[in-house]
N, C-alpha and C positions, 0 to 999 in steps of 0.2 A: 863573375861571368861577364865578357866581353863581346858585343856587337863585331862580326870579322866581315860579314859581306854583305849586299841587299845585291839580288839576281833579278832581272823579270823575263818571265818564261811568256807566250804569246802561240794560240792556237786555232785555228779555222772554227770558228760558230756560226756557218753557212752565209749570213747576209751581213754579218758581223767579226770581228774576233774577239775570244778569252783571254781574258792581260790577267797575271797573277804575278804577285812579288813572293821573293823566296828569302827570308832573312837567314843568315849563319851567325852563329855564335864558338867560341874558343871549346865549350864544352860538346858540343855535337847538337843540342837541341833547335831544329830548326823551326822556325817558326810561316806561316803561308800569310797569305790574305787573297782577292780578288780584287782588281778594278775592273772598267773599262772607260775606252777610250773611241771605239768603233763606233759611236753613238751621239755626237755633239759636245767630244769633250778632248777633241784633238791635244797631244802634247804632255799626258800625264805622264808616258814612259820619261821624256824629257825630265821633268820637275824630279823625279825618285832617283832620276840620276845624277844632275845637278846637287840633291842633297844630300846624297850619299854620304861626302866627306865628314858632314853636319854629324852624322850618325855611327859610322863605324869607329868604336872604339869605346863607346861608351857601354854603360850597364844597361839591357833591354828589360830589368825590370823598372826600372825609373820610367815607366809610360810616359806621366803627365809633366816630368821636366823636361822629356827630349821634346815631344809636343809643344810646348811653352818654348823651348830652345828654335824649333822650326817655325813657327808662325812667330815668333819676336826676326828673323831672321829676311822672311819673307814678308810683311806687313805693308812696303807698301805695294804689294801684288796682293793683299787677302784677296780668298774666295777664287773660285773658279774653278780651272785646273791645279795651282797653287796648291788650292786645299785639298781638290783629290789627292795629291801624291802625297800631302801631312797623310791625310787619313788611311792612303793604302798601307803609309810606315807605322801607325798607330796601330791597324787591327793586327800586322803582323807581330806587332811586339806580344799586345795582349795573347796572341800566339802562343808562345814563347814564356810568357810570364806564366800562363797557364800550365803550361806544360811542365815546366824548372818545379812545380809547387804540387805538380798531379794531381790536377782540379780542371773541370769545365770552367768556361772562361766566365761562365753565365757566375758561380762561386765569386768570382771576383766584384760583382755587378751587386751584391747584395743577398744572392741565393735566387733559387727559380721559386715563381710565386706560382708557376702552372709549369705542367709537362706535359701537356699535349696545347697542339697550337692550329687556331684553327685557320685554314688554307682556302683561295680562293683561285681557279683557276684564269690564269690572266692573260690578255689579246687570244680574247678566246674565239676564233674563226680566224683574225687577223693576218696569221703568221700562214696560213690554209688561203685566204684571200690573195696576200702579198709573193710569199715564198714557199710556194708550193715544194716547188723541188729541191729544195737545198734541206727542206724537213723532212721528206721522204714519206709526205702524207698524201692523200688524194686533195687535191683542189678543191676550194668551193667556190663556186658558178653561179648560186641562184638561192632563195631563199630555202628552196626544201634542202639542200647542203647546210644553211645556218640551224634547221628545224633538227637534220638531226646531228650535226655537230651538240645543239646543248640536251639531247638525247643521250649522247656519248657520255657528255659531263657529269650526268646524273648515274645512268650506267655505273660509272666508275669509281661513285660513292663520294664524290664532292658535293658541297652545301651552296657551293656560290661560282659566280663566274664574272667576269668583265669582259669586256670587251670595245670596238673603237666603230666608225664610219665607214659601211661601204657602200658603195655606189655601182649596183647592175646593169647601169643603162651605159659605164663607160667603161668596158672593155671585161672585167671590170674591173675596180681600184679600191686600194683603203684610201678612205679621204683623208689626206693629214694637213692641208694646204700651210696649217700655221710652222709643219714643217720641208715645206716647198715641194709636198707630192701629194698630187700629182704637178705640180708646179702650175704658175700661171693664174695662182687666185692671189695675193697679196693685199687684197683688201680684209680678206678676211670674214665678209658676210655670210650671214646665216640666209640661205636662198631657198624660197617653199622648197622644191622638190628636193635638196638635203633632208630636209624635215622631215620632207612624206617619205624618203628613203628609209631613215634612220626610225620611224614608227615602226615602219613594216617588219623591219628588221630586228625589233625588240619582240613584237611579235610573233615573230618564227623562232626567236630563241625562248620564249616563253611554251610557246608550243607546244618543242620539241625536250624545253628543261624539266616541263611541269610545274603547277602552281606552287611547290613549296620552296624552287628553286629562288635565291636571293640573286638578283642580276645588277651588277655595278656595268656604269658608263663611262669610259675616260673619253672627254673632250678635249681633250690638252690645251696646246696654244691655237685652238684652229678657228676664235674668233673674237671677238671685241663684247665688250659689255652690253652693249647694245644688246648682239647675237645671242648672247649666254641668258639674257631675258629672255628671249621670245623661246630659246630652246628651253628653261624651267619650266615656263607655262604650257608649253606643248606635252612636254612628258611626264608633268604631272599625274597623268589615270595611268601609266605605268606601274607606279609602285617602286621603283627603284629603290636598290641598298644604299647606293649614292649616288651623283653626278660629280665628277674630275674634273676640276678646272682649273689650269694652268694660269695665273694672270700676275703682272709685276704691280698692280694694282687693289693697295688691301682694302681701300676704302671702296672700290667699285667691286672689285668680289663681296668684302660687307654688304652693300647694294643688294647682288644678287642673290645673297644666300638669304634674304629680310624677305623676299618677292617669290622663293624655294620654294614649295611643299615637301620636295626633294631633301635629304641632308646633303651636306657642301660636302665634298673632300678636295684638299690642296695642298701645294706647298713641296711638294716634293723636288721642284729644280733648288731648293735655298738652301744655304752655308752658312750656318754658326747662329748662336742665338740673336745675334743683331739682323740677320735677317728676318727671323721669325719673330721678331718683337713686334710688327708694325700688326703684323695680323692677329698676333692674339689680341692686342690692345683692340682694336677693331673690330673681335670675333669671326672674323671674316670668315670662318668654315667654321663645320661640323665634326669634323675629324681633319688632322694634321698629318701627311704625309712626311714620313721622315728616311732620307737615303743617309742612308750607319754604310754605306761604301762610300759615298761623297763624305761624306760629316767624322768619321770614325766612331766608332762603338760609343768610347767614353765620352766623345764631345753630343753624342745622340742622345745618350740617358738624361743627358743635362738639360737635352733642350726638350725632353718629353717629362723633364721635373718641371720646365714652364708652363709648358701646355696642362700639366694636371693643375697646378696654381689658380688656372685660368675654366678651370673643369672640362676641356676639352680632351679627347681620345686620341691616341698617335695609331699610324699604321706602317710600318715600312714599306720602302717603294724595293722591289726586290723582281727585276727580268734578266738577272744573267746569271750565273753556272751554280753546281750544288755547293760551292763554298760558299758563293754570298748568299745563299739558302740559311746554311749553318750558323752563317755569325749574324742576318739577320734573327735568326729562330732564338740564338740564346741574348740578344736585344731584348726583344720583345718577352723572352722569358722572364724577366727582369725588372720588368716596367708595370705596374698596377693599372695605369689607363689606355692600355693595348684593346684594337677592336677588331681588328681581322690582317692577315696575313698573305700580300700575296706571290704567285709563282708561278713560271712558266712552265709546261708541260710539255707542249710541243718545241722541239729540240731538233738539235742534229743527231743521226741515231748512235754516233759516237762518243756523247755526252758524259755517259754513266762510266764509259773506260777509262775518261781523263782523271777518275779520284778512288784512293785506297776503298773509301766506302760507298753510299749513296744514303740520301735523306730516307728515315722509315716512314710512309704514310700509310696510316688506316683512316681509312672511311671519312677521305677530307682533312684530318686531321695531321700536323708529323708531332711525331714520336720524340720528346728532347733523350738525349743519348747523357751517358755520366762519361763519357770517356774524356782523356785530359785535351786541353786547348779547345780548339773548335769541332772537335770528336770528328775532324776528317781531313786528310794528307791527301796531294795532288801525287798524283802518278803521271812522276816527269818522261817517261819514258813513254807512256800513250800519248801525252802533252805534245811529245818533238815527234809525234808519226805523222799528226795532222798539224803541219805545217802552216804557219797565219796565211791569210790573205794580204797579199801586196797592200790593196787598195780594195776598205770594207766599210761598212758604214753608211751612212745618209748616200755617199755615190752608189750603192749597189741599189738604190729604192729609182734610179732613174732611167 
């Protein structure tokens, strides 16, 4: 069996778009994966093109030599986009390997050590705050919006939720400053009434989730060490499932997560286990964020075989289409110190058309499937209905 083509297909996900690579092989088995690129990671369609020649012609079940072949090749560009476009050729193979062998990919990972997985609803209000209309939800306005948005949550028989900063007194806004929106803060300070904002707001999702509901916080990049103190100490009578904190900083995350009551989660912008070495060495978090679409499958297991070394739990970082649901789900099905799962819900309402199947969830939970490869095919033809956007991405938040 022979490598004959790498395609990427590219489709409208309202404030964003869906990038998917399409492997062909001599025998007919084709194999998917998902990236994106709408999101801080300009140029991956680029790099899977560029490598292409790297790739077609060779055996797609040799994973770990073409991988070694593309990052010996590219080395000295490791990491970045580079590595996304290794990783988006890597989950497609595993694709493809799976399938030549008619096995879930998760078979190839060591066998699933669990078949149900538990899910946490993610930028939960966020997406209702930011992009009301491109979701085709009702906007939220005000805290009794957040109160029963996590009413919803619960409703719907999820266990947990996340969610990010808003701010009612300006217009209103998600605050993401560390990613230039609403623009115009660049210091990055943590300013009382963020604070008194961001209580309130836990608050009404408490409210409205009820006391059993497990509520996660993502901070991202949106402030300095300093900031990330004063915000642990603040939210400590919350209870929190975690606090997210993005920082290029293992020893000053260490810092924070020692001054926590909170558990830490992080780490999900980093590439390959040399990134992730500085923090386990440091303990810097409580759970490791791991993106198996930036990193690929096989180079994720690897680095969720350090984190267990180190006794710390892995989570995937997983906000874009039911493919990277998929090959996140059979990751994690695969890994012993898995902690929680999470996934976008609110979508564009043409989501579920773009793929042969859709993820099974009960009660919070998805369902791992036996079906071969990633147990789910894109449906190229709903793909090319809804046409990419031009220009998506961080420019659509301004």
């Amino acid at each position: 069996m022979k490598i004959t083509g790498l395609e990427t297909l590219h489709c409208d996900a309202g404030w964003r778009n869906f990038s998917f690579l399409k492997l062909t092989t001599d025998n007919g088995i084709v194999g998917y994966s998902e990236y994106q690129e709408g999101f801080g990671s300009p140029g991956v369609t680029a790099v899977i093109s560029s490598l292409a020649d790297q790739v077609i012609g060779q055996n797609p079940r040799a994973t770990e030599k073409i991988y070694s072949d593309l990052y010996a090749v590219t080395r000295p560009a490791a990491g970045g986009v580079v590595a996304q476009g290794i990783a988006a050729i890597e989950n497609a193979l595993l694709d493809v390997k799976a399938k030549d062998l008619g096995i879930p990919v998760y078979e190839l990972l060591g066998g699933p050590i669990r078949d149900r997985i538990r899910l946490y609803w993610s930028h939960c209000g966020t997406y209702r705050v930011a992009f009301p209309e491109v979701h085709g939800k009702a906007p939220i306005r005000s805290l009794e919006d957040v109160k029963a948005q996590g009413h919803e949550v619960a409703e719907k028989g999820f266990t947990g939720l996340k969610t990010n900063i808003f701010l009612f007194d300006r217009d209103p806004i998600f605050y993401a400053p560390g990613f230039n929106f609403p623009g115009g803060y660049p210091e990055l300070n943590a300013e009382k009434e963020v604070i008194s904002a961001l209580k309130a707001q836990l608050d009404a999702f408490r409210e409205g989730a009820g006391p059993e509901m497990d509520i996660l916080l993502d901070l991202n990049f949106n402030f300095k060490t300093e900031g990330y103190l004063q915000l642990v100490d603040a939210l400590a009578p919350h209870g929190l499932f975690w606090i997210e904190i993005d920082s290029y900083d293992a020893e000053g995350l260490a810092l924070i997560k020692r001054a926590s009551r909170t558990p830490i989660s992080s780490c999900e912008t980093l590439i390959g286990i040399r990134e992730f070495r500085p923090y386990f060495e440091n303990r810097s978090m409580d759970v490791a964020i791991v993106d198996a679409i930036w990193n690929g499958v096989a180079q994720s297991m690897k680095i969720a075989a350090v984190a267990e070394a180190y006794e710390i739990n892995i989570a995937p970082h997983n906000f874009y289409g039911h493919l990277s649901t998929m090959i996140n789900a059979h990751f994690v099905a695969a890994v012993p110190n898995f902690r929680i799962m999470e996934i976008d819900i609110d979508q564009v309402p043409w989501r579920d058309e773009l793929f042969m199947s859709v993820p099974e969830i009960v009660d919070g939970y998805l369902i791992l499937p036996d079906r071969p490869g990633w147990g789910i095919d894109l449906n190229e033809e709903a793909v090319r209905k809804h046409p990419a956007r031009p220009s998506a991405g961080l420019t659509q938040w301004h």
